[in-house]
N, C-alpha and C positions, 0 to 999 in steps of 0.2 A: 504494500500500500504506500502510494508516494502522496505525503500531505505539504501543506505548503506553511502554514503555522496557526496557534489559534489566535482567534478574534471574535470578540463579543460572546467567550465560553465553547466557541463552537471550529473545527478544523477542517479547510476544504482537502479533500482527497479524492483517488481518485479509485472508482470503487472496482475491487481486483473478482467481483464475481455479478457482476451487473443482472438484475432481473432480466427476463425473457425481451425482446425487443432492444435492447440498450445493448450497445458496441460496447466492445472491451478493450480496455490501454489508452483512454482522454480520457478527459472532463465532460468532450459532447456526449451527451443523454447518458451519460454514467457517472458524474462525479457527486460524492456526497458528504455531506458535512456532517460529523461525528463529534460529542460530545467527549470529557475530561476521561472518561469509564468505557469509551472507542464502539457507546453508541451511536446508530445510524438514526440523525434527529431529523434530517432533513434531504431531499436528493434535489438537484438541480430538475426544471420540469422539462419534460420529454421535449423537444425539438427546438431545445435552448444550446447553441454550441461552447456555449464558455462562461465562466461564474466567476466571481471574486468573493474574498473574504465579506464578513457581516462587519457595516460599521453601524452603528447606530440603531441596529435591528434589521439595516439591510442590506441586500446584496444587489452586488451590479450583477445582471445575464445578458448575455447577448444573443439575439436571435435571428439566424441569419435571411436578409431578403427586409428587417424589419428594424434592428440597430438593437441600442441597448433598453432596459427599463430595469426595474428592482424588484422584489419576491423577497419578502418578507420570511421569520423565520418556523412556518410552517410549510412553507413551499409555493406560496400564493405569490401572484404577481402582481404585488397593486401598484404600481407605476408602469403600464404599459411602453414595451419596447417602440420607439420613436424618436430616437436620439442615435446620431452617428458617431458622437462621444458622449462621456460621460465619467463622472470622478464620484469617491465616494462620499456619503454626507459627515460632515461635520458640521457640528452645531446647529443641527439642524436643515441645513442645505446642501446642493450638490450640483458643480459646476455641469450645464449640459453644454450641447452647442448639436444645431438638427445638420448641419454641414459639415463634410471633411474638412473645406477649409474654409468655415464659415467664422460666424464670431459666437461666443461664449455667451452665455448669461446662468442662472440659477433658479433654481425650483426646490421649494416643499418639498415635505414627506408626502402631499398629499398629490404631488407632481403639479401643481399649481406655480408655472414662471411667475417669480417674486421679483426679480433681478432682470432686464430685459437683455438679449442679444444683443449687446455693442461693443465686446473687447475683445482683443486678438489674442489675450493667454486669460484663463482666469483661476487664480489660487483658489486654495482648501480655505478655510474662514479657520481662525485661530484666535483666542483673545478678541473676539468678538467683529476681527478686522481680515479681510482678503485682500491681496497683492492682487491686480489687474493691470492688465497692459493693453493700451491702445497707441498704434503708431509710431512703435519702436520705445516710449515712454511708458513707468511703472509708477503706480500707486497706490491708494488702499479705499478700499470701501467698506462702509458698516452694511450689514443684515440689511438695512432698506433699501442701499443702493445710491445711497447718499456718500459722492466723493468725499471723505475724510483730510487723506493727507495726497496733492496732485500728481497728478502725473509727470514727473519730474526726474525722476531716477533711472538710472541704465538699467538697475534689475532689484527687484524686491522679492524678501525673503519672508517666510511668517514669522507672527511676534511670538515670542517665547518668554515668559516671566517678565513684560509690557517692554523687552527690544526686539527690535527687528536687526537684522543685516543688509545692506542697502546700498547699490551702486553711486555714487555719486561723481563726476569729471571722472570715470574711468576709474575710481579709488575706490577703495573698500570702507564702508561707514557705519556705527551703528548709531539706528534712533529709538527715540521715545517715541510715544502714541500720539504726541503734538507736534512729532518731526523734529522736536531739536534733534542737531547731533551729538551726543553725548560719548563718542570715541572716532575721532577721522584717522583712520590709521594709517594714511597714506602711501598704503600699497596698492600697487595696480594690480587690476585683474584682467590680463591680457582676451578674456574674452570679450570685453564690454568695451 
């Protein structure tokens, strides 16, 4: 059995003796997620090709011909596949985007877009704030969608105990939740 690790109590694997109908050796229509004690709690649903860990109570599935959605952890899909990307929820939300190379926004647990389609990368929320990038420029937004701190930076990081890490002139910088900079370390970072 090859698992991948656990999350939200629960470990996706992939199941080395598949019911009747389910392919043997992936994830598509056999992979399943086992509990602490390496019970079977949950199985990826039939003609879903690929699954991620549970964050938040859910899971990404992807279904091919129809993109990703989420399934819940009885095995139910309550965020219908419709998304050609998709991240997992954190704090409640989770970056979609319905184009390969469309632009991002964010949606509910209840798949309800809260956050509308206009950024060309968009972070996990952390500390209550997401890294977005529109036009080769990074910044941060709260939960409503409301620009926080601008888009101003070569590349943002999320905030971790209220710093972030933060491109600034090609340097490496860290700030506070109001943007000061509170360490310009003035190393470059040749990628930015």
């Amino acid at each position: 059995v090859e698992g991948i690790r656990f999350a939200d109590a629960l470990c996706l694997v992939k199941d080395p003796h598949p019911p009747q109908g389910h392919r043997r050796g992936s994830y598509s229509d056999n992979g399943v997620y086992l509990d602490n004690q390496g019970r079977i709690r949950v199985r990826i649903p039939k003609g879903y090709s690929y699954a991620e860990q549970f964050s938040e109570g859910l899971a990404r599935v992807w279904r091919p011909g129809d993109g990703y959605g989420f399934m819940d952890k009885t095995g139910k899909v309550v965020i219908q596949p419709r998304y050609d990307d998709a991240d997992d929820f954190l704090e409640g939300l989770a970056a979609i985007r319905k184009d390969d190379e469309g632009p991002w926004g964010y949606i509910d647990r209840n798949g309800e877009q809260v956050i509308p389609m206009v950024y060309g990368l968009a972070g996990r929320f952390s500390e209550g704030l997401a890294a977005v990038e529109r036009d080769g420029k990074w910044g941060y937004i709260d939960k409503t969608g409301k620009m926080v701190l601008p888009l101003k930076y070569g590349y943002a990081w999320p905030f971790l105990r209220g710093v972030a890490k933060v491109v600034i002139d090609k340097k490496i910088a860290f700030i506070d939740k109001t943007g000061k900079v509170l360490v310009n370390t003035g190393i470059g970072d040749e990628y930015f």
